[in-house]
C-alpha positions as CSV (number, residue, x, y, z in Angstrom):
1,X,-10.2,149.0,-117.7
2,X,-10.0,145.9,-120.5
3,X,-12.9,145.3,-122.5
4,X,-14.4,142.6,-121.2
5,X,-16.3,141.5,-124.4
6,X,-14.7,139.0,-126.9
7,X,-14.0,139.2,-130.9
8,X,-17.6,138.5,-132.5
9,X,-16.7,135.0,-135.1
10,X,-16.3,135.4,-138.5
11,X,-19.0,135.1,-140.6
12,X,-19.4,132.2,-143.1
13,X,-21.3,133.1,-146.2
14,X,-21.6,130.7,-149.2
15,X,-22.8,134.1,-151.1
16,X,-23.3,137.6,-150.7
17,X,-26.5,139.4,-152.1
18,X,-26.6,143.5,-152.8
19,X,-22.8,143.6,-152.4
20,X,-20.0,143.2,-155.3
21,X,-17.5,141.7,-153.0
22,X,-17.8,139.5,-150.2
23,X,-17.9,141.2,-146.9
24,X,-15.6,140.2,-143.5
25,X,-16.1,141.6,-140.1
26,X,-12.4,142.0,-140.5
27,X,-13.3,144.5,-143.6
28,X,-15.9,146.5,-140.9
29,X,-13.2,147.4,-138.1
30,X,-13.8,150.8,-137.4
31,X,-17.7,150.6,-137.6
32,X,-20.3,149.8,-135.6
33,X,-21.5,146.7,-137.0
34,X,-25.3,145.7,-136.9
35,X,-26.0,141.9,-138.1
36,X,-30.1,141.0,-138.6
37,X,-30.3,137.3,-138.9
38,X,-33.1,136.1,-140.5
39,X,-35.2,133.8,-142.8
40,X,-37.5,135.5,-145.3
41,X,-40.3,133.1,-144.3
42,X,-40.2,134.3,-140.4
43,X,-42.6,136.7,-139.8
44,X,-40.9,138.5,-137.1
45,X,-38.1,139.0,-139.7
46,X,-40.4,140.3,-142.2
47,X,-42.5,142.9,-140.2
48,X,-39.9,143.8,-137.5
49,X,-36.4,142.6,-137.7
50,X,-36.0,143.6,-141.7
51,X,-37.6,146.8,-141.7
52,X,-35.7,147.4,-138.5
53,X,-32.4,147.4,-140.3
54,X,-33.1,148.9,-143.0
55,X,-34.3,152.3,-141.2
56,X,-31.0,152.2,-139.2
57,X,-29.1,151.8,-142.3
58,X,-30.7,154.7,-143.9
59,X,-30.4,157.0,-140.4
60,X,-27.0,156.6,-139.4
61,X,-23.6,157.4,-141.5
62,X,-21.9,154.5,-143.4
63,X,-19.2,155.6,-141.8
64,X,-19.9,154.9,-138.6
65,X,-22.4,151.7,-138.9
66,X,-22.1,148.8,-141.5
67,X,-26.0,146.9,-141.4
68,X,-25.6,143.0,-143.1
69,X,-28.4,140.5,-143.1
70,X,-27.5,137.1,-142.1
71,X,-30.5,134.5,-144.2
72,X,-29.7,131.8,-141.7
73,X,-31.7,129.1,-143.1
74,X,-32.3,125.9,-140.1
75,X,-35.8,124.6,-141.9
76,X,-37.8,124.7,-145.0
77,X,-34.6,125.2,-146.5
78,X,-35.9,124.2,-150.2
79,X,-38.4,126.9,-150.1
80,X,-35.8,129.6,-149.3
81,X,-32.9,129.0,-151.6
82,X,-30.5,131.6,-153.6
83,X,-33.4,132.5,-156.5
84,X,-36.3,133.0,-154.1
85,X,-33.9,135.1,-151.8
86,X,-32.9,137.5,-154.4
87,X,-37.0,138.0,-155.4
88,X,-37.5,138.6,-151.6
89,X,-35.0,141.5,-151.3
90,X,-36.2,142.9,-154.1
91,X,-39.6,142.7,-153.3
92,X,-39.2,144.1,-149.8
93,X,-36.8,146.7,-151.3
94,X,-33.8,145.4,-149.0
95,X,-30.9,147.3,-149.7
96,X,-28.2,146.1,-147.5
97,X,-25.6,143.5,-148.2
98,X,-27.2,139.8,-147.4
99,X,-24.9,136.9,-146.9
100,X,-26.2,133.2,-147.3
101,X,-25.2,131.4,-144.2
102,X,-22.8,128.2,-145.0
103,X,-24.7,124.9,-144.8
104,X,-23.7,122.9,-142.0
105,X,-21.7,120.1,-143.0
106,X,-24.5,117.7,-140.9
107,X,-27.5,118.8,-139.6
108,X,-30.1,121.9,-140.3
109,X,-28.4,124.6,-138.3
110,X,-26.2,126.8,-141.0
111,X,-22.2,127.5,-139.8
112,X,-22.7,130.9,-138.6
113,X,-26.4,130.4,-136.6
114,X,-23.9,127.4,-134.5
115,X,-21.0,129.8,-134.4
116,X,-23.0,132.2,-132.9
117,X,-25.2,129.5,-131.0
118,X,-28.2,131.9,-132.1
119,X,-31.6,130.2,-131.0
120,X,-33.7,131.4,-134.1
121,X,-34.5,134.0,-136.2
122,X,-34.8,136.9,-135.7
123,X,-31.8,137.6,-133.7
124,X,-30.0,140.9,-133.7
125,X,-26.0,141.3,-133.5
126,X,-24.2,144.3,-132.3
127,X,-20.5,144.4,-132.8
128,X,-18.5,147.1,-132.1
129,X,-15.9,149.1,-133.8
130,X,-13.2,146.9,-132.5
131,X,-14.9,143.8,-133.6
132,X,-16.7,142.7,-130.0
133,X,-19.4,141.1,-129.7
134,X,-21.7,143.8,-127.8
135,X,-25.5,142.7,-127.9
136,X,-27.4,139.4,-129.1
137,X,-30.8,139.8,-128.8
138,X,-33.0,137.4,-130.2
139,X,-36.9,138.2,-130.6
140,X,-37.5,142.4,-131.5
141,X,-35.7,145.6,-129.9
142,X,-37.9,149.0,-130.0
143,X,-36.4,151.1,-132.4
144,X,-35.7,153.5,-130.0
145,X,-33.2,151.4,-127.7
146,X,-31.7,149.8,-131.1
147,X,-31.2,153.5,-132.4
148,X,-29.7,154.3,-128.7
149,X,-27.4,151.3,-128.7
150,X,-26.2,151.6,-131.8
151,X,-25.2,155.2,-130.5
152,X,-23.9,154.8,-128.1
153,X,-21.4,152.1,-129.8
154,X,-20.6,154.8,-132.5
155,X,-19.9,157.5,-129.8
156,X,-17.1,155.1,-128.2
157,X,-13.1,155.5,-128.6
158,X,-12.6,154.9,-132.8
159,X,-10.5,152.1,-133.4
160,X,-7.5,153.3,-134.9
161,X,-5.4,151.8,-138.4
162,X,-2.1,150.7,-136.5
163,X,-3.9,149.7,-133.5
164,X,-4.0,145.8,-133.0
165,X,-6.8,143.9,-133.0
166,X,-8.9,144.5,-130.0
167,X,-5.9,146.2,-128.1
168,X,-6.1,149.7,-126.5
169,X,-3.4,151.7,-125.2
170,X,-2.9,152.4,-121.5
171,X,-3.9,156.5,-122.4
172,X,-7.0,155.1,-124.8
173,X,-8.0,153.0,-121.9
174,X,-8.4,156.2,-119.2
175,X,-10.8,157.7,-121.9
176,X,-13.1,154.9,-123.1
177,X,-16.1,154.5,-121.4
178,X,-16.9,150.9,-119.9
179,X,-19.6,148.8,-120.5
180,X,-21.1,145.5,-119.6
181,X,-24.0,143.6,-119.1
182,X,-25.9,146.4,-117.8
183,X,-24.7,149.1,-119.5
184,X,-22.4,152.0,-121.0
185,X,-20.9,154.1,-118.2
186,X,-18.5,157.0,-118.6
């Protein structure tokens, strides 16, 4: 059975926070990839969505999942620039990598919030170790579905080094479960 879900977009970051390099979803095949967009002055981001990621980072292997923030700024964008961003991770002791999403060239909504089409903040992204788009959710996920989703991602087929983008061989394909819409099914 083909995987019915398509290649999650590249992300465009004017700069990465807590990381030394800048980060691709090309540079995360292989992982389960959990985005949390947000802006720090949302307070569904701030109670939920933030904490949220940060106790799956600190649950599950970096080996298996890869948690980046997305600041996706679409108002008030003076009030949340570079400075006050860094004093907000640091304050709320955020430890993952956090790209700044591109200004759009016109208009408020940033490059990867249109890319995405995401309809506010917070929104939660689930890509998969092959680099598919698998869940965006925006609003808040119980923790305990997040932590079962994101499981259920890591326990698919791996991707593997000198496999192709997104491609699966006709033996991988008889062993990888199939999911959609509705589910994960063996």
């Amino acid at each position: 059975m083909r995987n019915k879900f398509q290649q999650a977009p590249e992300l465009q970051i004017s700069q990465w926070m807590n990381s030394d390099k800048d980060i691709s979803l090309k540079s995360c095949l292989g992982k389960v990839v959990l985005i949390e967009a947000f802006q720090m002055l949302c307070p569904g981001c701030v109670e939920h969505g933030l904490p949220q990621a940060q106790k799956a980072q600190q649950l599950f292997s970096p080996d298996d999942l890869a948690v980046l923030g997305l600041h996706s700024v679409f108002e008030h964008h003076a009030a949340m620039g570079p400075e006050s961003l860094k004093a907000f991770l640091y304050e709320y002791r955020i430890t993952f990598p956090v790209g700044i999403d591109m200004p759009a060239d016109q208009g408020p909504v940033p490059k990867t919030m249109a890319r995405y089409q995401l309809q506010g903040t917070p929104t939660l992204i689930l890509i998969d170790r092959q680099g598919k788009l698998r869940r965006q959710k925006f609003g808040m996920i119980s923790d305990l579905q997040l932590g079962a989703e994101i499981m259920s991602l890591i326990k698919e087929q791996p991707f593997k080094a000198g496999q192709s983008k997104g491609h699966i061989s006709d033996e991988e394909q008889g062993k990888e479960a199939s999911c959609d819409e509705t589910g994960c099914h063996a």
